[in-house]
C-alpha positions as CSV (number, residue, x, y, z in Angstrom):
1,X,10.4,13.9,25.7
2,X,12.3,11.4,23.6
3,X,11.6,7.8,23.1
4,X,14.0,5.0,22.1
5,X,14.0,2.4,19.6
6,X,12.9,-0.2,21.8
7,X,10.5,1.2,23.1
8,X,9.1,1.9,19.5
9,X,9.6,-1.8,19.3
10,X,7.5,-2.5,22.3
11,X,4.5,0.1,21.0
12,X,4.5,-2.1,17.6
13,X,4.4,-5.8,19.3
14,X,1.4,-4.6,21.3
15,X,-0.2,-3.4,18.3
16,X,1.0,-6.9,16.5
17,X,-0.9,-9.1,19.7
18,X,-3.7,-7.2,19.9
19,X,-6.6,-7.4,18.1
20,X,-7.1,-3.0,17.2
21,X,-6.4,-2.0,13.7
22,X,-4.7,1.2,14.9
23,X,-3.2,2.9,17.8
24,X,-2.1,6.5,18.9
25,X,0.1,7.7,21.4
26,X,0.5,11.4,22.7
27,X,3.1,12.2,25.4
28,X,3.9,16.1,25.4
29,X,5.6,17.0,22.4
30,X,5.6,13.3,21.1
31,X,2.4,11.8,18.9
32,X,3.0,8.2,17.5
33,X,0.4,6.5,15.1
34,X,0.6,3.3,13.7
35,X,-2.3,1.4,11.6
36,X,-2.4,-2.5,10.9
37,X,-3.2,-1.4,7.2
38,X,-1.1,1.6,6.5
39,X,-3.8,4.0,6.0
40,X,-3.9,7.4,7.8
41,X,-5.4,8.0,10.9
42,X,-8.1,10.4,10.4
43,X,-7.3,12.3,13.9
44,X,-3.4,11.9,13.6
45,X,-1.1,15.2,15.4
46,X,0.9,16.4,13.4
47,X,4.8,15.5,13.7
48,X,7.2,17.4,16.0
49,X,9.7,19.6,14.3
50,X,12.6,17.3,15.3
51,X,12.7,13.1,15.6
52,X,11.9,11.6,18.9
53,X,14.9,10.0,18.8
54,X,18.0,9.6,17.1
55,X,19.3,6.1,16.4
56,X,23.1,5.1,15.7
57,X,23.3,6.3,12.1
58,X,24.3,3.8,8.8
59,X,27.2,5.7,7.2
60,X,25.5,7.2,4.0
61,X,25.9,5.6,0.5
62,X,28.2,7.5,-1.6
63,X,25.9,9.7,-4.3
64,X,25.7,8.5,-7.7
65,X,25.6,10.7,-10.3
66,X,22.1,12.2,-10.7
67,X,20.7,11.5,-14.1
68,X,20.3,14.1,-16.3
69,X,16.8,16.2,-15.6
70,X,14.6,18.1,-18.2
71,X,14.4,21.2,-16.7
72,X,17.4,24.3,-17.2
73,X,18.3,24.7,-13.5
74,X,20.3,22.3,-11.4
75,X,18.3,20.2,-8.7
76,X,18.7,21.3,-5.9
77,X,20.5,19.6,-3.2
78,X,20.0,16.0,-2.2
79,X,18.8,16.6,1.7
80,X,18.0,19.8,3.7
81,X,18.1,20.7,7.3
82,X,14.8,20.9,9.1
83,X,13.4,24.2,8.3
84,X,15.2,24.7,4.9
85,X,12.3,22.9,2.9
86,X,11.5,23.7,-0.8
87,X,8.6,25.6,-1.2
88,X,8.1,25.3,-4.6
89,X,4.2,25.0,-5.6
90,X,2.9,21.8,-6.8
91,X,5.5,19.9,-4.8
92,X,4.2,16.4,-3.8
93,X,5.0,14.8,-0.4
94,X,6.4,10.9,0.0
95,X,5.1,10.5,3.0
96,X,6.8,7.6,5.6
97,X,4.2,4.6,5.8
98,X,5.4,2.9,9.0
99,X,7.5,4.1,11.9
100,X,10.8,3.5,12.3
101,X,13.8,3.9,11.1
102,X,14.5,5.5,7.0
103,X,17.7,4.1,4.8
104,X,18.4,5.7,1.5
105,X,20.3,2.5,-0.2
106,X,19.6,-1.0,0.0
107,X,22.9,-1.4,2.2
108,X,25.5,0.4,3.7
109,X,27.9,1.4,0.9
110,X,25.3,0.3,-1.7
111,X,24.4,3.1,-4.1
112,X,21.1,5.3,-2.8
113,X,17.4,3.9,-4.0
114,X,17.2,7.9,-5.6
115,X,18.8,10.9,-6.0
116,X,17.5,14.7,-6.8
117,X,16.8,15.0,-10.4
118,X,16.2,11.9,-10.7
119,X,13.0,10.8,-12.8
120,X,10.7,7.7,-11.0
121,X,7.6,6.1,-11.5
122,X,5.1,5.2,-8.9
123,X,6.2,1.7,-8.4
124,X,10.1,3.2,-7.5
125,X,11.1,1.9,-4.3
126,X,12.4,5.8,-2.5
127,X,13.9,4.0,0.5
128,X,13.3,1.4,3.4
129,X,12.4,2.2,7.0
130,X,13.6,-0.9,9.4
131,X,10.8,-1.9,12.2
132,X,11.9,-4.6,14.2
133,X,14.8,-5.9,12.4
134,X,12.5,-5.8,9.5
135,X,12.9,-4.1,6.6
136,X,9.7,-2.5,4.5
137,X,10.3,-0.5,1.0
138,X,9.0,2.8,0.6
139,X,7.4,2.8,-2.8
140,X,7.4,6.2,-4.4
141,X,3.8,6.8,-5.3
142,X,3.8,9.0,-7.6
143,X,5.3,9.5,-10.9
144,X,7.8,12.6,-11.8
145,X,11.1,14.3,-10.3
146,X,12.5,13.5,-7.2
147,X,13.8,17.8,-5.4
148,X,14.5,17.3,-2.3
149,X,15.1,14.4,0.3
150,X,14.2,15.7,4.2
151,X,15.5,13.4,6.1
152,X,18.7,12.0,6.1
153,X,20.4,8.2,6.3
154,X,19.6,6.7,9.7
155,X,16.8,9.1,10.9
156,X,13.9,7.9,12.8
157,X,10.4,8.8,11.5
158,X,6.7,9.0,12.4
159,X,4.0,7.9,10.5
160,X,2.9,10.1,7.5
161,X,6.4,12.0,8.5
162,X,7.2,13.5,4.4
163,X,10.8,12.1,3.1
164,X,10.4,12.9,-0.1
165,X,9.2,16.1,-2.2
166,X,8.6,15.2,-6.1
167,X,7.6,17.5,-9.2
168,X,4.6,15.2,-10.5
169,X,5.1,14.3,-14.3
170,X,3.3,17.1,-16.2
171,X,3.7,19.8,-13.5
């Protein structure tokens, strides 16, 4: 089953006018959950393999060059096909905190929020994900090295969805 923006849109302004602090919904393959507050539904399915749906895409921001990283071996590349996730040990997930729809850069054409092999502190803003014409910033988290990014410019995603894998500082 696939859903569409609007209808996204729809799920999130009955959630705004009503007076619950969270909502779920499960159709087949499909399991959306939002919260008021942003915290984790304690029952939440995990997400499908693939997005719902697939919005028109933003052209992607032309990569800057990656800042130089610590370790010997190159980072790896910037974004991976679903199913060709690092598996490194120690790895920590940025996790989406809304539903909607992920940008890597600020603007289209603007230089991306962060690259792999790039070093960020909790407070680093990783992205924005557009819900309802608004925009919210993804704040990283966690300190350390950004590896991988696992979804790409323009993709819709779920609640607690992972964007982002970082090597913690000191790992």
């Amino acid at each position: 089953m696939s859903i569409t923006a609007d209808e996204i849109s729809r799920i999130l302004a009955l959630l705004e006018k009503s007076s619950f602090d969270e909502i779920r919904v499960d159709e087949g393959d499909l399991h959306i959950a939002l919260s008021r507050n942003g915290v984790a539904l304690t029952e939440a399915a995990p997400a499908p393999s693939a997005p719902a749906a697939q919005p028109a895409a933003v052209p992607a921001a032309p990569s800057a060059a990656a800042p130089a990283s610590s370790e010997a071996a190159p980072p790896p590349p910037a974004s991976a096909p679903a199913g060709e996730v690092q598996t490194e040990a120690g790895l920590v997930e940025i996790k989406a905190p809304i539903v909607g729809i992920f940008y890597i850069a600020p603007e289209p054409g603007a230089e991306p929020f962060v690259t792999a092999g790039q070093t960020i502190d909790a407070e680093a803003t990783v992205g924005i994900i557009e819900v309802m014409k608004v925009f919210n910033t993804v704040p990283a988290g966690v300190s350390g090295t950004v590896v991988q990014r696992l979804v790409e410019n323009g993709d819709f995603v779920e609640f607690g969805q992972p964007i982002f894998l970082v090597r913690p500082d000191g790992a």
